[in-house]
N, C-alpha and C positions, 0 to 999 in steps of 0.2 A: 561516647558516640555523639557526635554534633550533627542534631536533629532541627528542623523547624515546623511547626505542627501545621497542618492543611489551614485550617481557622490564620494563623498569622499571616499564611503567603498570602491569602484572599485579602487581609487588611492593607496589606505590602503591595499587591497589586491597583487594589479599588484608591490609596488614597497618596501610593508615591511616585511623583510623576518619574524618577528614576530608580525604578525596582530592582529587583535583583535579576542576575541571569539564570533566567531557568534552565538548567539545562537536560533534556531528556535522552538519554544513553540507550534508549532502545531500539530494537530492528523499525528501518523507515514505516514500511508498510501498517505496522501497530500505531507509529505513532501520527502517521497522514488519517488514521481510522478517530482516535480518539488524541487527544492531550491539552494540557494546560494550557489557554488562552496566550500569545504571547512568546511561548517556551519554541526553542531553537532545537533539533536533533543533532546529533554526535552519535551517528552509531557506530560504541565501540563495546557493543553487548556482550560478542563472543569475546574478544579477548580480554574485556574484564573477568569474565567466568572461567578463562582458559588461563592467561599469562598475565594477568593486572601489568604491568611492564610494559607489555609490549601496547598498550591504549596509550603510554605517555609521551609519544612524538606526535600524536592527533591532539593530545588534552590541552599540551604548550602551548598551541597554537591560539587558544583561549583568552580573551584579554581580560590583562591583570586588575584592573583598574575598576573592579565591582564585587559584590557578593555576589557567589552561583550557588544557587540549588537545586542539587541532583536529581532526579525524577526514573523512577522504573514502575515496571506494575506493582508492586507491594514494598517497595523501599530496601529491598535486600541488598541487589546487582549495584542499586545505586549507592551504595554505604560503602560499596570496594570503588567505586567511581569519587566518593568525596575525599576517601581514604589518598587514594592517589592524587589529585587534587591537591591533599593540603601537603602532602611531600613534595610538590614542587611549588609550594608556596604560595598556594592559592589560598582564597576566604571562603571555603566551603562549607557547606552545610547538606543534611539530606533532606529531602521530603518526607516527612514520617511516614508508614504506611503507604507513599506512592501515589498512583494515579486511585487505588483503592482511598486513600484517605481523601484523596480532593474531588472524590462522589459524595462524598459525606457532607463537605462543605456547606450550608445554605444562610442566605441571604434575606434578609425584608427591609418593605418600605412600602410604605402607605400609598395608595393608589388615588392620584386625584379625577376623583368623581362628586360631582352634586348629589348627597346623599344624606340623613338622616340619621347619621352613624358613619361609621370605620370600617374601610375594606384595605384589607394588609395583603400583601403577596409576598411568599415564601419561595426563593427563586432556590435551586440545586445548581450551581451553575458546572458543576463537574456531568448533570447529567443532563441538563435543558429541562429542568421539571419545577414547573406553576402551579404553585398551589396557594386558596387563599382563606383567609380569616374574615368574617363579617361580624362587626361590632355595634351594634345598635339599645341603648339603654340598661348596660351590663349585659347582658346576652349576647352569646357568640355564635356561629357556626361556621366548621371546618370544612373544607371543601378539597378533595386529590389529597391529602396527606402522606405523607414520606412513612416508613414507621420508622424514624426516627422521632420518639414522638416528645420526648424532649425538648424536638424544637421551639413546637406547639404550644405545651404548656408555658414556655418561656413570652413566646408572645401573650396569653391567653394573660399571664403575671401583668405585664406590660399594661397593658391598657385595662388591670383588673376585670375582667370581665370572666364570667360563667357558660362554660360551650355547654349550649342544650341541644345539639348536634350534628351529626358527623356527615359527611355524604361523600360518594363519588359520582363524576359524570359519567363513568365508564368504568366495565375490569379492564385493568392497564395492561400492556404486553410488554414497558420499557423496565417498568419498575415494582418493586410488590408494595402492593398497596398497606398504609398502616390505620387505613377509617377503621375497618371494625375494631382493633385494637383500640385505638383512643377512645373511639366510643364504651368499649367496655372500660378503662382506666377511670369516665366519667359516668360509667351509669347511665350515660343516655343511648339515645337509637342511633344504629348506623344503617343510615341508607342507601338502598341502589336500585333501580330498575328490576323487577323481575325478570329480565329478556338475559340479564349479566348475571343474577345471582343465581347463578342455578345449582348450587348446591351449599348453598348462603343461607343462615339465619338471619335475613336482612328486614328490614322494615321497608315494604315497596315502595316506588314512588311513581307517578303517572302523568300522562300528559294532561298538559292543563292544572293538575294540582297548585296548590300555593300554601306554603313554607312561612310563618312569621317568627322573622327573629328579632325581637323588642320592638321598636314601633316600623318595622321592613316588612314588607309582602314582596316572597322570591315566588315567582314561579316557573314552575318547573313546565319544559318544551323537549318533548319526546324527541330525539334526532336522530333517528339509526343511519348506519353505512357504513361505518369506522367501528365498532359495532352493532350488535340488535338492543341491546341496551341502553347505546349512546343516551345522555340527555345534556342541556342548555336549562342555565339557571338563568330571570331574567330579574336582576335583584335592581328593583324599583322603579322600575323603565330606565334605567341609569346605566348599569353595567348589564353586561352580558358574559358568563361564564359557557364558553363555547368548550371546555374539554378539547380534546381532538377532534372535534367537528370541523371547526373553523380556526385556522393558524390566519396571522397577518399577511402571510406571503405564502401560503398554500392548504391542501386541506388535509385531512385523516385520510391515512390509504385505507384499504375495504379488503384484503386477501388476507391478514392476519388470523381472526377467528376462524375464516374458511382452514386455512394452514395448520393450525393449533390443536383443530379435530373437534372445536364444540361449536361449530355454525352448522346450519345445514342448508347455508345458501349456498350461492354461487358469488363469484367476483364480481363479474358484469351485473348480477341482480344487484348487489351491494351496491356497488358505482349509481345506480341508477336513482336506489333509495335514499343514497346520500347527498345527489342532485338536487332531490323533494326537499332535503332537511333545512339545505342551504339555503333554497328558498322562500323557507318559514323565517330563518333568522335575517333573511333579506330586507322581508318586510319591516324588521325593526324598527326604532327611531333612529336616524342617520348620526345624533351625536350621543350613542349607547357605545360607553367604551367597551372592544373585546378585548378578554382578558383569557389567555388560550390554557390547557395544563403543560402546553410544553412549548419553546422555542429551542429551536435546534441549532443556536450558538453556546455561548456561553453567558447567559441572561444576567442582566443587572438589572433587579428590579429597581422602579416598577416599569412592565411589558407591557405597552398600554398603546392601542390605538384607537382613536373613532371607527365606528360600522363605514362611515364614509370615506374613511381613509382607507381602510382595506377594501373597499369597493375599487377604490380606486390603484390597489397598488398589485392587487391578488390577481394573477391570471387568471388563475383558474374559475373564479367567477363568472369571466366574460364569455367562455365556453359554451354554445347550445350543449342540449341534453347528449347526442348523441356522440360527438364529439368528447363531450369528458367522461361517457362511460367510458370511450374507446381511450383514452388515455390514461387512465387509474386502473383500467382493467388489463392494460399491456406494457405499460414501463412501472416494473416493480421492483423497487429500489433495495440495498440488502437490509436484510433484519435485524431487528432489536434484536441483543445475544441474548441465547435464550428464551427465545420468546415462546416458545411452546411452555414451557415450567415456568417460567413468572405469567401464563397466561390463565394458567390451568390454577396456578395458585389465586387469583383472582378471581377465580370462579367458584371456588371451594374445592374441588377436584382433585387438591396436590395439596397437603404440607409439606412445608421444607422448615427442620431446625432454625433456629435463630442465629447461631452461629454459620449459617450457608447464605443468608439473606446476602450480606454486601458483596462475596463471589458469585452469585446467582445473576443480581443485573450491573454489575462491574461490565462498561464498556457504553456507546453512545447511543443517543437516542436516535433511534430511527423510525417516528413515528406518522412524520412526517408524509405524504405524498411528493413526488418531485417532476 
């Protein structure tokens, strides 16, 4: 079988200016939904599954003169697509595992900020998921973690340092969260809002608090709307970890938790609370880079803008109050897959096996507002 692992296309992507051709074989509509940065559709789904043969007067058409590799949701359909492929003489390869293996994929790179210490951002770029590391006088702490928590300790090796601990800005609805995991692998706390953890062994956290990790003072800025939960780390006056509060180009939508069955607000109340939050993080200092949990491309870290750059680029800022309840609360975009069971799992509410995690939020982030 001629495989190429998710990790290598990522390297093949990020550092060669003439890559390979991705090519993805499945029905348009899945792949206009989600897919590999870059990668071309060929749907020839069914008659791979049906007549392998009869794909081969669409595949010729393909030009000869590069590596392709194959792309399906779990690597299966596309392993009879490379199969076919190299019988007419192509340089094929599969994508191991699929578009499942290139969620797995993640990324880092230090985020330049005037700071005291080391802020790493751990990009997912198969799902648009920010998460970061803070390094200050051997001491770390986690922030949105993946539970791939491998990744983690991999950086944590890196820049030798000790996580004394774990946090989320929010229960996530894109992805399941891996804070309390890590936190227990390290013995230390994993925290979240009491508004999120409702059926959590979590160590709370509250507005106004403050967080020292080695010689850094975070603190912590309650932000509900995108959840009751929501919080903003403001680590040093320097960065600003906005979670879904605050994206570069738009903000946390507010009907999730209502949807999921554990709010017991309303939309439009949401919209309105979230207005307030935005606010708060308005007043910051104007060059406090935001650093969001998610960007809904395909992120190469580091995802970095001044508060003053997203001032100035974010519509939805510029907005009166009543106006951006009335538009968060009436164009609402489709959903994270899943999002009721990876939300409820974030809340304590639902486990799910270990081996269901990467089918569970398999597919794109939609966490966004639009």
């Amino acid at each position: 079988m001629q495989e190429l692992s998710p990790d290598a296309l990522s390297e093949q992507l990020r550092n060669d200016d003439e890559g390979p051709l991705v090519l993805d074989i499945r029905h348009e509509p899945e792949f206009e939904e989600w897919h590999v940065p870059g990668s071309v559709n060929v749907d020839v789904y069914d008659e791979l599954t049906g007549d392998p043969d009869r794909a081969k007067p669409t595949l010729s058409a393909l030009p000869d003169d590069t590596e392709i590799v194959t792309v399906c949701a779990e690597g299966v359909v596309s392993q009879t697509a490379t199969d076919v492929l190299r019988e007419l003489g192509y340089d094929a390869v599969t994508l191991a595992d699929g578009m499942s293996g290139w969620s797995r994929v993640h990324r880092h790179a230090e985020v330049p900020v005037d700071l005291d210490g080391t802020l790493v951002q751990i990009a997912r770029p198969g799902k648009g998921c920010l998460s970061h590391v803070l390094v200050s006088d051997g001491d770390a702490a986690v922030f949105d973690p993946s539970h791939y928590l491998d990744e983690y300790d991999a950086v944590l090796d890196e820049y030798d340092a000790e996580v004394v601990g774990v946090f989320d800005t929010h229960a996530h609805a894109d992805h399941v969260s891996g804070a309390a995991a890590l936190a227990d692998r390290h013995g230390v706390p994993y925290s979240l809002h009491p508004k999120d953890a409702l059926a959590l062994d979590a160590t709370p956290i509250e507005d106004g608090q403050v967080v020292t990790v080695g010689g850094l003072a975070v603190e912590v800025i309650h932000t509900p709307g995108h959840s009751e939960g929501s919080v903003s780390f403001d680590v040093g006056g320097a960065a600003l970890l906005t979670g879904d509060t605050l994206f570069h180009d738009s903000v946390g939508r507010v009907e999730l938790g209502v949807e999921a069955g554990i709010e017991d607000s309303d939309v439009e109340g949401n919209a309105a609370t979230l207005y307030e939050s935005l606010r708060r993080l308005l007043d910051r200092p104007d060059d406090a880079v935001v650093l969001p949990a998610h960007d809904p491309g395909s992120p190469e870290p580091p995802v970095a803008a001044t508060l003053a750059e997203v001032k100035a680029r974010n519509a939805d800022l510029g907005r009166d109050r009543e106006a951006f309840v009335a538009a968060l609360a009436s164009d609402v975009p489709d959903h994270p897959p899943n999002f009721e069971r990876v939300k409820r799992t974030n809340v304590g509410q639902e486990s799910v096996p270990a081996d269901e995690l990467a089918e569970l939020e398999l597919g794109p982030n939609n966490c966004a507002a639009e």
